[in-house]
C-alpha positions in Angstrom: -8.1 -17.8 -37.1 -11.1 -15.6 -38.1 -10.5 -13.0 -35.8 -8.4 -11.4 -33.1 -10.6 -8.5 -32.6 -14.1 -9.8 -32.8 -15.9 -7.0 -31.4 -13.8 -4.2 -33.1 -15.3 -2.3 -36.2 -12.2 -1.4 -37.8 -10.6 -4.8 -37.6 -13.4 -5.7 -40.2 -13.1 -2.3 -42.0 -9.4 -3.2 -42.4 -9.9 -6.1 -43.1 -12.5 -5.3 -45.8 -10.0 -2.9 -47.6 -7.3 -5.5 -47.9 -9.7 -7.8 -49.5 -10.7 -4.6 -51.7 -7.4 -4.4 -53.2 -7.4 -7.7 -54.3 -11.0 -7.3 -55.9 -12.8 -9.9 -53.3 -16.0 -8.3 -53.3 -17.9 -11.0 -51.6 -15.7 -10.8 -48.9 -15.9 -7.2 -48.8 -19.5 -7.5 -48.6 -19.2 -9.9 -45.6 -16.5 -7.7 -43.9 -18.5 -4.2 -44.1 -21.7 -5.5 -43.0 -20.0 -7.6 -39.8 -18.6 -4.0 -39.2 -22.0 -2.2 -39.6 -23.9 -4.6 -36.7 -21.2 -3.2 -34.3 -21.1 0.4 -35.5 -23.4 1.6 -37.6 -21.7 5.2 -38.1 -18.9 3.6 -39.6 -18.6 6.1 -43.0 -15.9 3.1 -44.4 -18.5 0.0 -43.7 -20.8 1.5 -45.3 -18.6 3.2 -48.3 -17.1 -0.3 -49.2 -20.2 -2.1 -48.6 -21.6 0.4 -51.5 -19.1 -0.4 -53.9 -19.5 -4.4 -53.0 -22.9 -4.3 -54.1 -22.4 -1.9 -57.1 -19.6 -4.6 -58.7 -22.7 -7.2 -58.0 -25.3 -4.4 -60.6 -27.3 -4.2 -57.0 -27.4 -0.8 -58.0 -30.6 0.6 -56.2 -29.1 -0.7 -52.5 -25.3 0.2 -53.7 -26.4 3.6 -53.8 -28.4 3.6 -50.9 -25.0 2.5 -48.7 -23.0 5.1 -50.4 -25.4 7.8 -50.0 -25.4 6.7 -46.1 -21.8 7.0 -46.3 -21.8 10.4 -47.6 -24.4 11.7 -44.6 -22.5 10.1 -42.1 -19.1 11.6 -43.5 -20.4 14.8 -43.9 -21.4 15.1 -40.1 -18.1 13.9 -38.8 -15.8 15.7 -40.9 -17.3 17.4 -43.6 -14.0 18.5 -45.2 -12.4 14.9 -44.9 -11.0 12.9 -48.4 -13.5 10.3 -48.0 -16.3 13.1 -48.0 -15.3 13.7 -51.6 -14.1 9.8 -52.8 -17.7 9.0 -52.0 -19.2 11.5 -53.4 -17.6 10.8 -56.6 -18.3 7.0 -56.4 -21.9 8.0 -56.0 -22.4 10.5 -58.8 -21.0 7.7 -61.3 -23.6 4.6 -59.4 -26.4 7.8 -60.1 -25.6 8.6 -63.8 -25.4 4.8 -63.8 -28.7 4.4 -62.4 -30.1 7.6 -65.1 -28.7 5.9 -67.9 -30.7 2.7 -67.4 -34.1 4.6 -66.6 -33.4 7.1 -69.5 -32.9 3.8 -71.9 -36.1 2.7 -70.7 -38.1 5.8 -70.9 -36.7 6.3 -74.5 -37.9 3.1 -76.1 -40.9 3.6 -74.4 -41.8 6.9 -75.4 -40.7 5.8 -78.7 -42.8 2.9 -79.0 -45.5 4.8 -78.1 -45.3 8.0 -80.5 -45.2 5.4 -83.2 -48.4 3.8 -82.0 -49.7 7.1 -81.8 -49.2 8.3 -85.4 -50.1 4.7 -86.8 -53.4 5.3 -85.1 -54.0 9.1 -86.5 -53.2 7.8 -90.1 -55.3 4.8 -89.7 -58.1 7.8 -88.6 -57.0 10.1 -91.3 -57.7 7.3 -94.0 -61.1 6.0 -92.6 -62.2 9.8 -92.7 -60.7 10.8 -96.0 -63.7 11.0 -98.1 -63.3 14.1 -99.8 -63.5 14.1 -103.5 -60.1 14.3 -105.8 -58.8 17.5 -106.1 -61.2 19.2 -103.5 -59.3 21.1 -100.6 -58.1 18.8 -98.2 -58.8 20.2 -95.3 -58.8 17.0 -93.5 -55.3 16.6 -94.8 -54.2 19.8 -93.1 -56.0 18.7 -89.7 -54.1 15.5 -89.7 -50.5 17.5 -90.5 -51.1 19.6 -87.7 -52.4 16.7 -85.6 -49.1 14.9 -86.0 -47.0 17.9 -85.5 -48.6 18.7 -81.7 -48.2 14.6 -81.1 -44.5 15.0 -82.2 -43.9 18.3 -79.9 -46.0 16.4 -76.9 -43.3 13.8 -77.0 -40.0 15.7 -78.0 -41.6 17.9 -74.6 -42.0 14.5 -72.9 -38.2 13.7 -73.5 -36.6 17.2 -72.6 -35.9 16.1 -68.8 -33.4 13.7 -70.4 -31.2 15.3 -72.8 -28.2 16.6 -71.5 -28.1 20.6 -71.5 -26.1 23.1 -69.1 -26.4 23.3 -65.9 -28.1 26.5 -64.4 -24.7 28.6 -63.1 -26.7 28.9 -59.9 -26.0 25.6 -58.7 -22.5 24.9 -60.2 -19.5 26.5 -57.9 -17.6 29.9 -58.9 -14.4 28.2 -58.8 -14.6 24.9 -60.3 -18.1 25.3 -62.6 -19.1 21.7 -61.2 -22.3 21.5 -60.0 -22.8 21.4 -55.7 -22.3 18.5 -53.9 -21.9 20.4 -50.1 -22.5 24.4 -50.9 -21.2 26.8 -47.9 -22.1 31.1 -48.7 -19.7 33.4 -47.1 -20.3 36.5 -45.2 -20.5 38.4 -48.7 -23.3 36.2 -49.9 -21.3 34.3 -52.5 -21.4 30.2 -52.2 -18.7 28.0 -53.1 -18.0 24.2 -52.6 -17.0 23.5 -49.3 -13.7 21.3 -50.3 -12.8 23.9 -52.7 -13.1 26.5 -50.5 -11.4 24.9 -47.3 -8.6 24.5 -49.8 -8.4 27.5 -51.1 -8.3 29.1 -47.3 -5.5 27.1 -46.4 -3.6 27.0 -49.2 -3.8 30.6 -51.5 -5.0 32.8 -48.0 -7.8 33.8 -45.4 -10.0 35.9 -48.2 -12.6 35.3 -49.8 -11.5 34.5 -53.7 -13.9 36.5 -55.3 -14.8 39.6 -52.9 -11.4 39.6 -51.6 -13.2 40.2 -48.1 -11.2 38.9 -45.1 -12.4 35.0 -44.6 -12.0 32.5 -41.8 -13.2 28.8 -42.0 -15.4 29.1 -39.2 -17.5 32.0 -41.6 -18.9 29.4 -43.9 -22.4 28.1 -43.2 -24.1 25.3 -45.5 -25.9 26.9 -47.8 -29.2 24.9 -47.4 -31.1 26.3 -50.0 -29.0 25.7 -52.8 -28.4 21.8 -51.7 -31.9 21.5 -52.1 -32.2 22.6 -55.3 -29.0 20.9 -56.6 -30.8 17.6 -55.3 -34.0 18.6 -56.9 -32.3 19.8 -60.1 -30.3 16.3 -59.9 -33.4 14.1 -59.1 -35.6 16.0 -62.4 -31.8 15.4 -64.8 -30.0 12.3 -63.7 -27.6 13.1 -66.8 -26.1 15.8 -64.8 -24.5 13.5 -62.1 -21.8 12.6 -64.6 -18.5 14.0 -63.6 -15.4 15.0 -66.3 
């Protein structure tokens, strides 16, 4: 029989992983979106469903599902396993998604820097009229014409080559860039897993500082998300995890 729990999200969500383990995507599709018309808070429907539509290259709404899952993680438990397992499913499905676009924006701007200088030489020749072994000053004009076209478009292709991150959005600890930045009392922001694990596991102080620390201290650190996310929309190349 289909189903002895119909109406129940995580009989689907179960269900869903099983077929998961045995790589039955299209069945994991099914399962996580039967899940998601009767809860749509459910952080697992909407993880799995992700990774469903990633194995099918649906790349653009495979992200989107993940990237649900992740908000809806972080607000009911922000320091739970899955918050991270997501997280890193989602930065590979980005880099994935920069690595296309960057591809495409590469042969372009390629294509069209060569169309560019074929079209200043073409010029240079129709206006090359001086007589022979007269200064050449149109000769030096079209050098230094190509030279600004070649800076225009090495400037054009900065945004995607890979460089290092600014330290003011990577975390003290690990040196990864943000995912969910917290700031202690003393002003100094961490990642929250790391730091959660560090509280429990090393002691109540803040690594660094040293200052006394409780869990209940650390506030998102707003500004810095925001700039990890605008850093990471501007270089997609930095979504790509060791």
């Amino acid at each position: 029989a289909i189903t002895l729990c119909p109406n129940v999200p995580v009989y689907w969500t179960n269900r869903a992983l099983c077929h998961r383990r045995r790589n039955d995507w299209l069945k994991v599709e099914e399962d996580c979106r039967r899940a998601i018309q009767l809860d749509y808070s459910s952080v697992k429907a909407h993880y799995m469903l992700g990774l469903a539509l990633l194995q099918k290259q649906e790349l653009d709404e495979g992200v989107k599902e993940l990237q649900k899952a992740l908000d809806l993680g972080r607000g009911a438990n922000p320091k739970g396993y899955m918050v991270d397992e997501i997280w890193q499913e989602l930065a590979k499905a980005k880099y994935m998604l920069w690595e296309h676009a960057s591809s495409k924006r590469s042969w372009e701007l390629q294509s069209l820097k060569e169309a560019c200088e074929t079209a200043l030489r073409e010029k240079h020749f129709l206006d090359d009229s001086q007589p022979e072994g007269f200064l050449d000053e149109a000769g030096i004009s079209h050098m230094k014409q190509l030279e600004v076209l070649r800076q225009v478009f090495r400037k054009a292709g900065e945004a995607d080559i890979p460089c290092e991150v600014p330290d003011y959005l990577c975390c003290k600890i690990t040196l990864d860039i943000f995912c969910d930045p917290v700031i202690t009392p003393s002003g100094v922001t961490y990642e929250r897993a790391v730091i959660l694990d560090h509280l429990q596991k090393v002691g109540k102080f803040d690594p660094i500082t040293r200052e006394p620390l409780d869990q209940s201290q650390l506030v998102p650190n707003l500004a810095i998300k925001e700039a990890v996310q605008a850093y990471l929309d501007k270089h997609g190349w930095a979504y790509k995890l060791d």
